[in-house]
C-alpha positions in Angstrom: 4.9 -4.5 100.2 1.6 -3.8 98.5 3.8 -1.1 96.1 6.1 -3.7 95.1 3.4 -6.6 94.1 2.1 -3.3 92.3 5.4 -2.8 90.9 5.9 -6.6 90.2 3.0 -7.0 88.4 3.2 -3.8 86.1 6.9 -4.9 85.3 7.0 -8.2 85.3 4.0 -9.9 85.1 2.2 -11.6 81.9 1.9 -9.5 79.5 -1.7 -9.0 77.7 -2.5 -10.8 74.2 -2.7 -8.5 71.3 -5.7 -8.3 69.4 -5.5 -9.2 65.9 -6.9 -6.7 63.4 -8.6 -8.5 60.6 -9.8 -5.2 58.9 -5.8 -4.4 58.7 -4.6 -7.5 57.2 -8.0 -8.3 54.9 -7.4 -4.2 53.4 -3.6 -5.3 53.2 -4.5 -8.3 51.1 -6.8 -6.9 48.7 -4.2 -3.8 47.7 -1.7 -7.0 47.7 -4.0 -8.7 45.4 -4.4 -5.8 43.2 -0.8 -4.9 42.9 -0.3 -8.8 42.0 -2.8 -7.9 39.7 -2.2 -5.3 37.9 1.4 -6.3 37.9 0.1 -9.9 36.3 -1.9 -7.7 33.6 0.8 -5.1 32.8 3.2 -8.3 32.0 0.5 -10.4 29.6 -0.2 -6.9 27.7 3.3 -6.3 27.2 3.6 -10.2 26.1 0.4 -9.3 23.9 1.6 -6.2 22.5 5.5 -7.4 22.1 4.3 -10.4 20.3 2.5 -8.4 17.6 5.4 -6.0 17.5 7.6 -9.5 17.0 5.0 -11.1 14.6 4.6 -7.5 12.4 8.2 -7.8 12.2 8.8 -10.9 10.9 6.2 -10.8 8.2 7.8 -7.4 7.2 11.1 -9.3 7.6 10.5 -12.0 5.9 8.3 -10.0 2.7 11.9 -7.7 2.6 13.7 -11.3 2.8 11.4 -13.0 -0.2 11.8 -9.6 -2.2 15.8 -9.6 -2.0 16.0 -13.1 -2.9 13.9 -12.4 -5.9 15.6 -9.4 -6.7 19.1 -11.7 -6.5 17.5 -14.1 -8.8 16.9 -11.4 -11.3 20.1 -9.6 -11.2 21.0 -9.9 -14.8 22.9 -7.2 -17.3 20.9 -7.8 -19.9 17.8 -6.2 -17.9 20.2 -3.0 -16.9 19.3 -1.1 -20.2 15.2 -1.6 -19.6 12.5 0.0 -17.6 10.1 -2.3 -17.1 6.7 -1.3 -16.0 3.7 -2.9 -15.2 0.1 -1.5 -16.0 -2.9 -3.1 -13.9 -6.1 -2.0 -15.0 -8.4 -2.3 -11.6 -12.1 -3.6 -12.2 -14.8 -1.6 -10.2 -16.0 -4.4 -7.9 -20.0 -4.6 -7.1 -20.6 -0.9 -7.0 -23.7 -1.9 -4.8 -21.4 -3.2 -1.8 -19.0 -0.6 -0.3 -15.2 -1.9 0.1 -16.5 -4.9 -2.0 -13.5 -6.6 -3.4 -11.7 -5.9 -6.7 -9.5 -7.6 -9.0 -6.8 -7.2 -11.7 -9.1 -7.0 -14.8 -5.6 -6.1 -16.8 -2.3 -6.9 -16.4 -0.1 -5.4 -18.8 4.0 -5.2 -19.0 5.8 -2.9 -21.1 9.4 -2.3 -21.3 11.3 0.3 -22.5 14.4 0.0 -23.9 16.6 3.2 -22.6 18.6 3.4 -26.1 16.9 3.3 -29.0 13.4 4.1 -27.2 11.6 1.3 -28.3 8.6 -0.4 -26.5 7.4 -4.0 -26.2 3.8 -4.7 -24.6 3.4 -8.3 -23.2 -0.4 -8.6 -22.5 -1.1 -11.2 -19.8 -4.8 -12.5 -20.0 -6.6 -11.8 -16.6 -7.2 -15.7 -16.4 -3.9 -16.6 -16.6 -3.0 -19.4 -14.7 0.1 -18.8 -12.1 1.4 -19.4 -8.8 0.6 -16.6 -6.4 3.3 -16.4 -3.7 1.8 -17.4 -0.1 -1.1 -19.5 -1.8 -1.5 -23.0 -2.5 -1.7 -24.8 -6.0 -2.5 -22.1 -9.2 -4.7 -19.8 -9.4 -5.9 -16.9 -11.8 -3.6 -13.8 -11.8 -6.2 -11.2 -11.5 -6.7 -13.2 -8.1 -3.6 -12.0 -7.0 -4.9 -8.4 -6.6 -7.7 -9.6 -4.3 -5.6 -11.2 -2.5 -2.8 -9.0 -2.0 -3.5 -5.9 -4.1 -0.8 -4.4 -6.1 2.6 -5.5 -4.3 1.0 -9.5 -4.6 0.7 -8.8 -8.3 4.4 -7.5 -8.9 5.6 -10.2 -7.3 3.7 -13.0 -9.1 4.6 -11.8 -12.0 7.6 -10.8 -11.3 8.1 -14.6 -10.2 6.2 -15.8 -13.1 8.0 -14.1 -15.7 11.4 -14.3 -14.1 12.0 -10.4 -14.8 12.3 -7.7 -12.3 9.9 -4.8 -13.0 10.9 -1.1 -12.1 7.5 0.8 -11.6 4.0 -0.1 -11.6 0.7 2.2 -12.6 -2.9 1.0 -11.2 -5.9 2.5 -13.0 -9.9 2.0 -12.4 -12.0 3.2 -15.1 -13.2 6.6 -14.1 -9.3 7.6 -13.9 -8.6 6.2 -18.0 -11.7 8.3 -19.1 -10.8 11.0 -17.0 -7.1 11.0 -18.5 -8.3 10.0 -22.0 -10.4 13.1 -22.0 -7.7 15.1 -20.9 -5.5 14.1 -23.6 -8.6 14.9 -26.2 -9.0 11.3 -26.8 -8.2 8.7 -29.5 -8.5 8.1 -33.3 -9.0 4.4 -33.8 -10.5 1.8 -35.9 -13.3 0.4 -34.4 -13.1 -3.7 -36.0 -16.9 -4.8 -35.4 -20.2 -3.4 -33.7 -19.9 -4.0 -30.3 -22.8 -4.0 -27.9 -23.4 -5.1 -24.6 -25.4 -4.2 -21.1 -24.6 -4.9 -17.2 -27.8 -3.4 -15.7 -26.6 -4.1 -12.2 -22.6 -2.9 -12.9 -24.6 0.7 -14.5 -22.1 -0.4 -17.5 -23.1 -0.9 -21.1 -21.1 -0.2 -24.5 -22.3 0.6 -27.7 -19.7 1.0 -30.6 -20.0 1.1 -34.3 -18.0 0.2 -36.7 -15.3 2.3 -38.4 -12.9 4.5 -38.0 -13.5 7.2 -35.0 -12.7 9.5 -32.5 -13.1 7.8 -29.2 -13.2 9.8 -26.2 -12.5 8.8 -22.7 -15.8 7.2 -22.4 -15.7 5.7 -25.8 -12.1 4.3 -25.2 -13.1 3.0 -22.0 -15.5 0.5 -23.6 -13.6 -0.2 -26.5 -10.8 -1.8 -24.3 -13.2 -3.7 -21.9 -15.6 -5.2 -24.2 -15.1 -9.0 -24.0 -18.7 -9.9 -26.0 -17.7 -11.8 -29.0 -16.3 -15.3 -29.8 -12.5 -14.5 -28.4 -13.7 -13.5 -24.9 -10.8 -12.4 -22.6 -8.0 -13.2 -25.7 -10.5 -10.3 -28.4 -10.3 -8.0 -25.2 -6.4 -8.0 -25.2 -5.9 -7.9 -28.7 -7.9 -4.6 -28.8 -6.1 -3.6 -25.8 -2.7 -4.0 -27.5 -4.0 -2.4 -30.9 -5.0 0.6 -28.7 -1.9 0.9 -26.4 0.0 1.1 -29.7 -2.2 3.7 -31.3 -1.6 5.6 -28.4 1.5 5.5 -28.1 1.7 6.7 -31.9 -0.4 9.6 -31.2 1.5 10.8 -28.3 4.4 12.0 -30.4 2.3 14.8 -31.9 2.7 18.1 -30.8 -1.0 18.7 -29.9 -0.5 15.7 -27.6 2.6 16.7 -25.9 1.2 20.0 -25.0 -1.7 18.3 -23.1 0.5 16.0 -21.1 1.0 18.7 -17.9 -3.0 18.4 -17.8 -2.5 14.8 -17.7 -0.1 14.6 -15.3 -2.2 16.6 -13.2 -5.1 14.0 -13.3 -2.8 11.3 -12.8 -1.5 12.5 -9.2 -5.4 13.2 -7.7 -6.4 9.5 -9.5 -3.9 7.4 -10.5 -1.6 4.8 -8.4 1.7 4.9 -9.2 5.3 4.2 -7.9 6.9 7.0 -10.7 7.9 10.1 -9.1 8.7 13.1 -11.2 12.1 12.3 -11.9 11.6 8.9 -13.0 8.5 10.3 -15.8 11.1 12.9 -16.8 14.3 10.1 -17.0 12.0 8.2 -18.9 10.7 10.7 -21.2 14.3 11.5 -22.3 15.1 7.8 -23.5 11.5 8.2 -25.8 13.1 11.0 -27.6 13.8 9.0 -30.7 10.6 7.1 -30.3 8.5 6.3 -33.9 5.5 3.6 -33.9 7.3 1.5 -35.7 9.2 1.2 -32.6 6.2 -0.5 -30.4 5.6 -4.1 -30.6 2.5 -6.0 -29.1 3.1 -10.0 -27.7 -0.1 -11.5 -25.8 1.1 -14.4 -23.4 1.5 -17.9 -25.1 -0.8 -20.4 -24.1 -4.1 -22.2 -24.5 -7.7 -21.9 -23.7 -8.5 -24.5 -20.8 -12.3 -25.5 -20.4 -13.1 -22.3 -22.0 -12.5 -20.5 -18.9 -8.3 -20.8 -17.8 -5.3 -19.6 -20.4 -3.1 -22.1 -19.8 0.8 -20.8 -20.3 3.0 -22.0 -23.0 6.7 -21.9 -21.0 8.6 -22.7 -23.7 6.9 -20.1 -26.0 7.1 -18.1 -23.6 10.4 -17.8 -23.1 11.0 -17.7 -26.6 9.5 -14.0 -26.3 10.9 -12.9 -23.4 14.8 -14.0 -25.0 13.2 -11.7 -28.1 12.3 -8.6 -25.4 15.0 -8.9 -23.6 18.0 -9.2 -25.5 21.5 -10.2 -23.6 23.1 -7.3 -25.5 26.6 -7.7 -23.0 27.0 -11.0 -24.6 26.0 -10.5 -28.0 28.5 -7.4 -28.7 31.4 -10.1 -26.8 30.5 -12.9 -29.5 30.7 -9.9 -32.0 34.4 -9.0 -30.8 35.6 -12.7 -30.8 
């Protein structure tokens, strides 16, 4: 009898409460927690990181968009048989603050026509006022390098003008001496005495007048000298008369020789978007270039509170019919 209440109450009697383990379940918690965690963390970067991915490729999507459409807008014939390039002349910025920022101290666009090899220079004066794409109300178009370097310059010209340009060349002023001195410099009438210092810029010029050889240095002051009554407007005019000069000079055969050299320079300094082929493409259609072939235009417009040149549209596109001639049409009017 005993055996069987022993039995009874091993089998079938109340059965002893469990303990519960708290260290168990609070250690079970906290790798919960972390797993929630770092699950929660892993989703908000790849939100982070897929956003930027989402945002880069929309501004990139849209720039490609904005260029198309402005490529569509100048899809015309009559621009089929030019190259037309635009030369930015980059100032040095404060040479006292690293990185400090720069600004398009010349904008200059020549086209080339690819059949008879001749060359129009459009000068655009640095204060020229425009609309810069992504900016609000006008603003200078030397800004338009500070704010967006050289692509934000192509395309505010590019929207400016209504043209589409083919190539672009950036150069600072150590790379035009360095090339100018390469080339063995310049012969060029020198108009008045021109003198001026920038202590804090290490810049000063000091020109006589008279005819001269100006090397690299020497050119380099000639074309940025803006001392006298004209200001900015004196600064381009000399900047046409030398871009004309030396295009004249670069038919001579002690010129042409030199150009490898030049070339040289121009890949260790010089910003371009020309590769090889393109310099050699273009060097055929100049092989019936003569100066009387070049022709110089500065931008129409007006001096605005002696500081802004103020466009002249209509005169403007006046010389821009004269540049770019709708040749397509003319030779159809000629046949009817």
């Amino acid at each position: 009898m005993t055996n069987d209440r022993k039995v009874k109450d091993s089998k079938g009697g109340p059965k002893k409460r469990r303990r519960v383990c708290w260290g168990r379940i609070f250690i079970f918690l906290i790798i919960l927690s972390s797993i929630i965690g770092t699950l929660a963390w892993a989703s908000y970067s790849a939100y982070v990181v897929l956003k930027d991915v989402y945002t880069s490729y929309s501004m990139i999507f849209d720039e490609f968009q904005k260029k198309k459409e402005v490529q569509t807008k100048f899809q015309n014939e009559k621009f089929n048989n030019y190259t037309n390039v635009l030369l930015l002349g980059i100032d040095d910025g404060d040479k006292d603050v690293e990185g400090s920022p720069r600004h398009a101290d010349s904008v200059i666009l020549i086209s080339i026509h690819h059949t008879d090899g001749s060359i129009r220079i459009l000068s655009i004066p640095r204060d020229t006022q425009v609309s810069i794409p992504g900016r609000q109300g006008l603003d200078t178009v030397k800004q338009s390098y500070f704010y967006g370097g050289t692509q934000l310059v192509l395309r505010t010209v590019e929207e400016f003008l209504q043209i589409p340009i083919n190539q672009f060349v950036v150069v600072d002023s150590k790379s035009f001496i360095d090339m100018m001195d390469t080339l063995g410099g310049l012969d060029l009438y020198v108009e008045n005495d021109m003198d001026y210092e920038d202590p804090s810029a290490e810049f000063q010029i000091h020109l006589k007048k008279g005819f001269q050889h100006l090397d690299g240095s020497a050119a380099d002051q000639y074309v940025r000298y803006c001392s006298d009554e004209l200001g900015d407007v004196g600064r381009v005019q000399r900047q046409q008369r030398f871009l004309k000069a030396f295009f004249s000079e670069m038919i001579h055969t002690d010129k042409l020789t030199k150009i490898p050299n030049c070339i040289k320079v121009a890949n260790n300094q010089v910003i371009t978007s020309f590769a090889m082929l393109d310099a050699v493409h273009l060097m055929k259609n100049l092989k019936s270039f003569s100066p009387e072939l070049v022709k110089t235009e500065m931008l129409p417009g007006s001096l605005v509170n002696v500081k802004y040149w103020q466009p002249d549209q209509v005169a403007i596109q006046q010389v821009l019919a004269d540049m770019f001639k709708d040749e397509a049409n003319d030779q159809n009017s000629t046949t009817k």
